[in-house]
Backbone as XML, in Angstrom:
<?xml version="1.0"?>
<chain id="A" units="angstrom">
  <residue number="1" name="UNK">
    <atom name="N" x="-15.987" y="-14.053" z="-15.146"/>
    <atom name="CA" x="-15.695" y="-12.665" z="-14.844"/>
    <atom name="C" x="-15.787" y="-12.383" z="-13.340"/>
  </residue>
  <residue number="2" name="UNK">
    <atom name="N" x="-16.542" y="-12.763" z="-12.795"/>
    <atom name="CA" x="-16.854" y="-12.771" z="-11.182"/>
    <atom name="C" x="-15.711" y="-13.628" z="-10.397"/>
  </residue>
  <residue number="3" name="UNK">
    <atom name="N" x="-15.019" y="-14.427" z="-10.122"/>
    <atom name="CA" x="-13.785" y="-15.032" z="-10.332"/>
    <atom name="C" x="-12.503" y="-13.757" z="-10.540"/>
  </residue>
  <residue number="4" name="UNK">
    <atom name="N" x="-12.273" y="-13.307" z="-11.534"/>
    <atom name="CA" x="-11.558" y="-12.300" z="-12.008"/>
    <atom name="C" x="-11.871" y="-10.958" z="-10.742"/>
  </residue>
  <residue number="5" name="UNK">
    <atom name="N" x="-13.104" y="-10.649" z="-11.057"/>
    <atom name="CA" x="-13.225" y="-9.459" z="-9.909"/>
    <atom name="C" x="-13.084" y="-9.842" z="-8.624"/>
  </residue>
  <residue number="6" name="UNK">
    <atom name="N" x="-13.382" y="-11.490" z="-7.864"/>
    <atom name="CA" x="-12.876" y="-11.365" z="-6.634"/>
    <atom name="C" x="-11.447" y="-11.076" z="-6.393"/>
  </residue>
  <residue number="7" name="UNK">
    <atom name="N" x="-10.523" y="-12.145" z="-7.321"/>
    <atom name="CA" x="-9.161" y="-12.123" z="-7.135"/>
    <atom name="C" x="-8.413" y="-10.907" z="-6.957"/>
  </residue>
  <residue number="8" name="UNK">
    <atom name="N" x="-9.046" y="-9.771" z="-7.860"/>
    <atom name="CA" x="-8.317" y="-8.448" z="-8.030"/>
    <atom name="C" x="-8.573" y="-7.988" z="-6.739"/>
  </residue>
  <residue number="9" name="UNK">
    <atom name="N" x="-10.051" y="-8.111" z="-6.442"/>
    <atom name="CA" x="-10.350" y="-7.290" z="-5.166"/>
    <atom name="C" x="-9.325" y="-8.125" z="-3.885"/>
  </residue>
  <residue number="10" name="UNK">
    <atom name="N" x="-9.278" y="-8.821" z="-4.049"/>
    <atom name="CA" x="-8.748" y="-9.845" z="-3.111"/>
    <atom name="C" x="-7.095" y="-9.334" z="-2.955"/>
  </residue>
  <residue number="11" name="UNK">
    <atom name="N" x="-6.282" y="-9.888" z="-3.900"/>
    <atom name="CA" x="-4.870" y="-8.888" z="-4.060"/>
    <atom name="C" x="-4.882" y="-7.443" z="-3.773"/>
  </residue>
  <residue number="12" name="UNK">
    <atom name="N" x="-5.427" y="-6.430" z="-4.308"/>
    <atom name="CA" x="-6.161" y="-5.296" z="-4.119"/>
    <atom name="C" x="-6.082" y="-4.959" z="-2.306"/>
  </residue>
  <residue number="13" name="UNK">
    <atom name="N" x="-7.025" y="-5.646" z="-1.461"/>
    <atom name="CA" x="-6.639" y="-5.743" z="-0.266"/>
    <atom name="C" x="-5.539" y="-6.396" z="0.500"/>
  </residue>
  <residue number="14" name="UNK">
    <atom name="N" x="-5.290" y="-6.927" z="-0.208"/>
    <atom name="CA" x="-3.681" y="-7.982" z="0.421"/>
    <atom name="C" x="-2.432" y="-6.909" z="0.299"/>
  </residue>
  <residue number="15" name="UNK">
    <atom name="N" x="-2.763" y="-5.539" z="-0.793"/>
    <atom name="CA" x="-1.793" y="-5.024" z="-1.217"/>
    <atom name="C" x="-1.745" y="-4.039" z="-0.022"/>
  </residue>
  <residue number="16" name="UNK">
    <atom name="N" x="-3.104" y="-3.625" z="0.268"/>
    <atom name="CA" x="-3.130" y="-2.356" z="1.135"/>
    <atom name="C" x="-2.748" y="-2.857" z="2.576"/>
  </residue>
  <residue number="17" name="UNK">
    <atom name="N" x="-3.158" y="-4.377" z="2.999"/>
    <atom name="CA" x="-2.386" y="-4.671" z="4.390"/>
    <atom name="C" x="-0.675" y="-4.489" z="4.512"/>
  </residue>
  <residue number="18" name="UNK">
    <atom name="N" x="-0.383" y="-5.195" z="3.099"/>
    <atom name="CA" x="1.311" y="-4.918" z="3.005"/>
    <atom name="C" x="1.915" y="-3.017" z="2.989"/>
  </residue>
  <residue number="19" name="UNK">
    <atom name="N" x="1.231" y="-2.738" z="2.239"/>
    <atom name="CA" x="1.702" y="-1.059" z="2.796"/>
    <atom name="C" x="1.398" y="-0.411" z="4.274"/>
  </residue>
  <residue number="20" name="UNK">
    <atom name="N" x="0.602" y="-1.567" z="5.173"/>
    <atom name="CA" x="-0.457" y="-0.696" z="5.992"/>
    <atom name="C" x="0.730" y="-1.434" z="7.063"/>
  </residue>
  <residue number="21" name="UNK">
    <atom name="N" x="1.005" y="-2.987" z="6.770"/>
    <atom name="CA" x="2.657" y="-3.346" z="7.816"/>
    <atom name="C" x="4.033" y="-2.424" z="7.608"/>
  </residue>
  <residue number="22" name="UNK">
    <atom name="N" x="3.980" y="-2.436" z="6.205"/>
    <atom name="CA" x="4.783" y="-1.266" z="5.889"/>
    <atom name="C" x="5.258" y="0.001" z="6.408"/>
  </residue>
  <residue number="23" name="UNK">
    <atom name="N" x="4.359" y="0.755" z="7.125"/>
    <atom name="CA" x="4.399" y="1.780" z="7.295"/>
    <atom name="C" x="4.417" y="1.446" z="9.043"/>
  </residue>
  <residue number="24" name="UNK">
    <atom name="N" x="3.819" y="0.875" z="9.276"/>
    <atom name="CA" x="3.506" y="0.663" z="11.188"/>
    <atom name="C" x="4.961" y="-0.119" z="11.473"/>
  </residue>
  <residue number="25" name="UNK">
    <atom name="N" x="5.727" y="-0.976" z="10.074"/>
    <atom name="CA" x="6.919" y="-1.669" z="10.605"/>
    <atom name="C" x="8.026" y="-0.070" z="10.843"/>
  </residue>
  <residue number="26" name="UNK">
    <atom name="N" x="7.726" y="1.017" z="10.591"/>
    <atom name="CA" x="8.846" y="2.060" z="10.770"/>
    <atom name="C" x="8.860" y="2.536" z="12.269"/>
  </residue>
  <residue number="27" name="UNK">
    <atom name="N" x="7.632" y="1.800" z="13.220"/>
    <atom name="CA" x="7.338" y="2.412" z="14.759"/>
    <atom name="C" x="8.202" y="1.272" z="15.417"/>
  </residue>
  <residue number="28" name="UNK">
    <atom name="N" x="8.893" y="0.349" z="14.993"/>
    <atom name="CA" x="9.767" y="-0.713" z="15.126"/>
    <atom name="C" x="10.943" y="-0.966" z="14.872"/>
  </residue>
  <residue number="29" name="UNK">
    <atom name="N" x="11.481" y="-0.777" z="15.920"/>
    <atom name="CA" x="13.329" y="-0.964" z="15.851"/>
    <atom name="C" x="13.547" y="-1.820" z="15.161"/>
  </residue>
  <residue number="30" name="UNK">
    <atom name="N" x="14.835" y="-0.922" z="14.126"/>
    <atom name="CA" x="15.623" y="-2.764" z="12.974"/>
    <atom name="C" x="14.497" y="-3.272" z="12.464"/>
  </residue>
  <residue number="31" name="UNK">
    <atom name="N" x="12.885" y="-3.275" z="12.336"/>
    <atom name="CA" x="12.214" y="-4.280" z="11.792"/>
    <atom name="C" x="12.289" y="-3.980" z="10.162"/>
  </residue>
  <residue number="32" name="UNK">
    <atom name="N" x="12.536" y="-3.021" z="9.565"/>
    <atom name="CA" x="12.667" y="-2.475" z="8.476"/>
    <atom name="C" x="14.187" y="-3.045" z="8.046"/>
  </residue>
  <residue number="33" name="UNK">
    <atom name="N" x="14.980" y="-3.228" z="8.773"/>
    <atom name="CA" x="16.687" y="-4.045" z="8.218"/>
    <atom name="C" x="16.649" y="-5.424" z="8.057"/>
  </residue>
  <residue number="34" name="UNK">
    <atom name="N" x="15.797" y="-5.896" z="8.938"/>
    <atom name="CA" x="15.183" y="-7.837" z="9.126"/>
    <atom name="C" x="14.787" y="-8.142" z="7.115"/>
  </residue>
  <residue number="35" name="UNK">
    <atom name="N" x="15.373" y="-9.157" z="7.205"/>
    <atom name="CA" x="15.164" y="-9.633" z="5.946"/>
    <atom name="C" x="13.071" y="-9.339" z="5.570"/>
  </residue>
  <residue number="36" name="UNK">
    <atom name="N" x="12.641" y="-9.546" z="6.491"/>
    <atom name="CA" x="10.857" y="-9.525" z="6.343"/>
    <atom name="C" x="10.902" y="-7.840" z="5.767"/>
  </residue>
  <residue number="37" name="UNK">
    <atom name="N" x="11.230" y="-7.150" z="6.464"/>
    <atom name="CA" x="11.350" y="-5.676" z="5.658"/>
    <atom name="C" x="11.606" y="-5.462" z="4.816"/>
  </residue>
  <residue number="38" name="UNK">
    <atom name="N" x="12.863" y="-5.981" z="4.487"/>
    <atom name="CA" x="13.613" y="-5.879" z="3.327"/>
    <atom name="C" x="12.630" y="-6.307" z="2.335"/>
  </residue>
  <residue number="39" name="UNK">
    <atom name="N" x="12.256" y="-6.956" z="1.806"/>
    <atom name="CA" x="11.072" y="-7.592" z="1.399"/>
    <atom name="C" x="10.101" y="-7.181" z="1.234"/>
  </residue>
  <residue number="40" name="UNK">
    <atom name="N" x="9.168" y="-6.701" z="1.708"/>
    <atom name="CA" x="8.305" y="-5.942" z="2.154"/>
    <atom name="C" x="8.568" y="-4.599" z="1.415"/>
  </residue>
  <residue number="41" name="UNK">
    <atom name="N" x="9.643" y="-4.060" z="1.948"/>
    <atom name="CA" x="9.806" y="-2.417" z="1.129"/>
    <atom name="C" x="10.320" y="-3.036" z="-0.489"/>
  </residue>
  <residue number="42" name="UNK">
    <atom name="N" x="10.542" y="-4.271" z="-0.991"/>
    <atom name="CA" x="10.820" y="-3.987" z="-2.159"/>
    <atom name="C" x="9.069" y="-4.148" z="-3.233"/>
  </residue>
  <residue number="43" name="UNK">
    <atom name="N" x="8.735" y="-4.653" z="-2.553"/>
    <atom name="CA" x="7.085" y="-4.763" z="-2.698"/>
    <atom name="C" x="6.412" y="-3.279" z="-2.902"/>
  </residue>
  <residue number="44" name="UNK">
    <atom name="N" x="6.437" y="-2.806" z="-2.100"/>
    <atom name="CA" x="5.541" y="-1.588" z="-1.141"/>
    <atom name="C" x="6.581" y="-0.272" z="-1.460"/>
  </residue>
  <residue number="45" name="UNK">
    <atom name="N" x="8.093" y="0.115" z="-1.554"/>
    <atom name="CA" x="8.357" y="0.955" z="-2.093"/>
    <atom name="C" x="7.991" y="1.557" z="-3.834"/>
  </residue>
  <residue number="46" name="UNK">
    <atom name="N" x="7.950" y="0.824" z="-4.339"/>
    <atom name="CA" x="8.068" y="1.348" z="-6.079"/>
    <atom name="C" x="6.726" y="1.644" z="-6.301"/>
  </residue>
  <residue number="47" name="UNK">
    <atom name="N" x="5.481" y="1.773" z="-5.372"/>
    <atom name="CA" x="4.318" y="2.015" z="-5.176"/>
    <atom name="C" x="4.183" y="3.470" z="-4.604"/>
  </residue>
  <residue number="48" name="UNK">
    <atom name="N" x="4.680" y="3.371" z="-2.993"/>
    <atom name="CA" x="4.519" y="4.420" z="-2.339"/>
    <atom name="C" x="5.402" y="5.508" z="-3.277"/>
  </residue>
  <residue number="49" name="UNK">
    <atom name="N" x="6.555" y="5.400" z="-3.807"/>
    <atom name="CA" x="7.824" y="6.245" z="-4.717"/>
    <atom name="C" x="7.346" y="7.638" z="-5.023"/>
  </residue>
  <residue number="50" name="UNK">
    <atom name="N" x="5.831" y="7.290" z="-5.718"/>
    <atom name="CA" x="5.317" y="8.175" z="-6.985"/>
    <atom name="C" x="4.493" y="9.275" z="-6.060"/>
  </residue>
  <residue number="51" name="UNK">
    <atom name="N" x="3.864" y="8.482" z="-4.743"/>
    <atom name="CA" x="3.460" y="9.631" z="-4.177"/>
    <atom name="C" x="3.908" y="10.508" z="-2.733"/>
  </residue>
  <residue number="52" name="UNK">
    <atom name="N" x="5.086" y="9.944" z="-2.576"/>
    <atom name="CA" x="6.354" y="10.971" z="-1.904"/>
    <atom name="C" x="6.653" y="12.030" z="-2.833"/>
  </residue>
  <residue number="53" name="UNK">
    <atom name="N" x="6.946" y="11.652" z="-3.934"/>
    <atom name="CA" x="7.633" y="12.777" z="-5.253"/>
    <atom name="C" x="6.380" y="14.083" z="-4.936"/>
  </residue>
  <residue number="54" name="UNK">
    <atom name="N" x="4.914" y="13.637" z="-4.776"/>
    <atom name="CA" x="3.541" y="14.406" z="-5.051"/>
    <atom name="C" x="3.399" y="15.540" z="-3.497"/>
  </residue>
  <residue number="55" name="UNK">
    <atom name="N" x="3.419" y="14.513" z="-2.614"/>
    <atom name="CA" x="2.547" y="15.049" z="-1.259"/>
    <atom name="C" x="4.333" y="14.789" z="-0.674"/>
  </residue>
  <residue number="56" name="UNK">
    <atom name="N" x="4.595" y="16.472" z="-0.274"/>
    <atom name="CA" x="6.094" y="16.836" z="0.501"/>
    <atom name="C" x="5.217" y="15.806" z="2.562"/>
  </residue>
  <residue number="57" name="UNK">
    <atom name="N" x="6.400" y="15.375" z="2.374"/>
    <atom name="CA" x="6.287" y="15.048" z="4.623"/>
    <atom name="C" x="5.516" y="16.685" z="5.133"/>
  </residue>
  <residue number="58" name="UNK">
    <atom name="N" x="4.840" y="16.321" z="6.552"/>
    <atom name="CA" x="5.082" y="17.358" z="6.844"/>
    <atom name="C" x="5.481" y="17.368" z="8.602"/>
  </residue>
  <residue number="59" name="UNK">
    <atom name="N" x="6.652" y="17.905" z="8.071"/>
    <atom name="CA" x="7.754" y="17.954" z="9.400"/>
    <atom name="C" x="7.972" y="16.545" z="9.156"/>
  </residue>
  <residue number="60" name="UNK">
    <atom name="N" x="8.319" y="15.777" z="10.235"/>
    <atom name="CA" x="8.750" y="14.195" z="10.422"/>
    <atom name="C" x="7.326" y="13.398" z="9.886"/>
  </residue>
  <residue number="61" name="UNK">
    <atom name="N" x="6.608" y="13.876" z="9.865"/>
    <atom name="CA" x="5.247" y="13.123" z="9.184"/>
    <atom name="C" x="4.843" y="12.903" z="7.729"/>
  </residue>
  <residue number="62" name="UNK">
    <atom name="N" x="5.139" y="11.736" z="7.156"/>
    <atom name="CA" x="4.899" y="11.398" z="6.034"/>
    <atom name="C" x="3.247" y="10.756" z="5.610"/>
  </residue>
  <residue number="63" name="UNK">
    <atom name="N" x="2.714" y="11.660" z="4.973"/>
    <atom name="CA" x="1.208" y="11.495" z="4.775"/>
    <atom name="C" x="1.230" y="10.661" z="3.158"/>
  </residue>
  <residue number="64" name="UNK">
    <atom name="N" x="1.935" y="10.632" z="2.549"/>
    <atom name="CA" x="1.986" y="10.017" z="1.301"/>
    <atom name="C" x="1.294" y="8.522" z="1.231"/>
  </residue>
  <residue number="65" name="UNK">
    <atom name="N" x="1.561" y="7.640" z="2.352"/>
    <atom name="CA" x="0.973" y="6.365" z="2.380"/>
    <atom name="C" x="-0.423" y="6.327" z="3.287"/>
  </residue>
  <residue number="66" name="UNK">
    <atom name="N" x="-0.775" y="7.033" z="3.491"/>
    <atom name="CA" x="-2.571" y="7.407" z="3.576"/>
    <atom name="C" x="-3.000" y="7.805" z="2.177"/>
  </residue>
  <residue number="67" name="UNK">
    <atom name="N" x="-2.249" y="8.550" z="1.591"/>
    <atom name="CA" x="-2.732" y="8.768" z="0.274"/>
    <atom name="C" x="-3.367" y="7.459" z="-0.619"/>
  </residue>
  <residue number="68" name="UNK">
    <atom name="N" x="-1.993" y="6.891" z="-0.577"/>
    <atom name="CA" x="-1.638" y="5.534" z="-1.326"/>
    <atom name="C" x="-3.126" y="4.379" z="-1.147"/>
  </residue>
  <residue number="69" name="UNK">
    <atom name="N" x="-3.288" y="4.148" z="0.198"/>
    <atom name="CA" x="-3.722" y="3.276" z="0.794"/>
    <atom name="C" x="-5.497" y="3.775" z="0.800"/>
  </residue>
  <residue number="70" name="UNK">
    <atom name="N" x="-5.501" y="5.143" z="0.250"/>
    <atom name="CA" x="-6.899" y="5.792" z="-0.243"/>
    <atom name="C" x="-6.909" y="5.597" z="-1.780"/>
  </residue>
  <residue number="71" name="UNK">
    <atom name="N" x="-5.974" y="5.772" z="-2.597"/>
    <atom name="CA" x="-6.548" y="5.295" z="-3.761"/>
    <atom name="C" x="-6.206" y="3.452" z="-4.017"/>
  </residue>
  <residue number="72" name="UNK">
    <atom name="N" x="-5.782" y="2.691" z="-3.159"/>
    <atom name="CA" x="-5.877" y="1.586" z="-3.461"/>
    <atom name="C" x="-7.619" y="1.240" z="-3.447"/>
  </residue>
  <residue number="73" name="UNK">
    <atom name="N" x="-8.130" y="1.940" z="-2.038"/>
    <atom name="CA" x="-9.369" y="1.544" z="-1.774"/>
    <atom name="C" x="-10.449" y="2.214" z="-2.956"/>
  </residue>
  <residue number="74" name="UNK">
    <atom name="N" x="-10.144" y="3.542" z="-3.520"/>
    <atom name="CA" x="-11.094" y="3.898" z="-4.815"/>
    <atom name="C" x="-10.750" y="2.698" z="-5.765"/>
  </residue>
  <residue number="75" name="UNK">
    <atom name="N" x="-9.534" y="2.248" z="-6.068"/>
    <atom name="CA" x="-9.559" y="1.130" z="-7.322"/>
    <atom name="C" x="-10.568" y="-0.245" z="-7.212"/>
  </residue>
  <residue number="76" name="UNK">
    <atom name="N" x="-10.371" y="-0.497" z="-5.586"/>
    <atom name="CA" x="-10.997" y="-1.739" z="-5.269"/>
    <atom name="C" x="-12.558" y="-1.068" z="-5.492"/>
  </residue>
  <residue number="77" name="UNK">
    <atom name="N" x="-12.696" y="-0.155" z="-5.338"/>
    <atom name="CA" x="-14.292" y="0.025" z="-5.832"/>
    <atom name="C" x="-14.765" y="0.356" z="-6.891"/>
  </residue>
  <residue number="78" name="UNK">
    <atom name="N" x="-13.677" y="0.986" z="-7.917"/>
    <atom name="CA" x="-13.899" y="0.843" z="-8.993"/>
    <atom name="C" x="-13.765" y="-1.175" z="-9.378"/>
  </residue>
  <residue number="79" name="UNK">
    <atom name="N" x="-12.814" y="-1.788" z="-9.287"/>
    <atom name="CA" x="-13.083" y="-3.255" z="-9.380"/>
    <atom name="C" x="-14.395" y="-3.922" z="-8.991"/>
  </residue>
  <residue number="80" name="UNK">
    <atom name="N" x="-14.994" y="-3.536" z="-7.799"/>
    <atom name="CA" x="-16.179" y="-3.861" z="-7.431"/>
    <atom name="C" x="-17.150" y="-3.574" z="-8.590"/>
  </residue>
  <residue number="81" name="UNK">
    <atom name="N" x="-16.928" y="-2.255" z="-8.974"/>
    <atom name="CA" x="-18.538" y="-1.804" z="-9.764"/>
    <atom name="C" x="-18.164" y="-2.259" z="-11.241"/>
  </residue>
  <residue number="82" name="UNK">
    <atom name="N" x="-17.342" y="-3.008" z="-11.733"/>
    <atom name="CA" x="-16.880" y="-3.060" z="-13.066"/>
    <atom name="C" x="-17.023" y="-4.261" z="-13.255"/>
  </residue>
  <residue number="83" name="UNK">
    <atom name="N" x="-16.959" y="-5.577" z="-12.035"/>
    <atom name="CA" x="-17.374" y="-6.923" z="-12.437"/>
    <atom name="C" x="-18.169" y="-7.328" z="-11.247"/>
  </residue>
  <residue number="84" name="UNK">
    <atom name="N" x="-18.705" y="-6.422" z="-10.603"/>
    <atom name="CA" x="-19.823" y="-6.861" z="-9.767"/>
    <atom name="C" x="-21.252" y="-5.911" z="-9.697"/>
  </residue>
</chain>
């Protein structure tokens, strides 16, 4: 079981670096058209999706993937307290 809870926690954080390039790759010309983007947003979009629909931009500022990247970190602690 301990095994099980690192891995999750482990992916768990691997997930939140990929949304966290995700979002810093949009301060970067074309890096979002580069095949690595491409990629990347097919990962990291169908995630962020649900909470654009929730939390509107405000003005040019999209707060939705702070959201995201806050409840990844409640899950990883719920994972923590559930097999550790």
């Amino acid at each position: 079981m301990h095994m099980i809870g690192q891995m999750l926690m482990m992916g768990l954080n691997l997930y939140s670096f990929a949304v966290l390039i995700y979002v810093l790759s949009s301060w970067i010309p074309n890096l979002r058209e580069s095949n690595f983007g491409q990629m990347l947003g097919t990962i990291v979009e169908p995630y962020l999706e649900p909470f654009r629909k929730i939390i509107p931009s405000i003005g040019m500022i999209d707060i939705s993937p702070i959201v995201a990247i806050i409840a990844l970190q409640f899950a990883s602690t719920g994972v923590a307290a559930i097999f550790f």
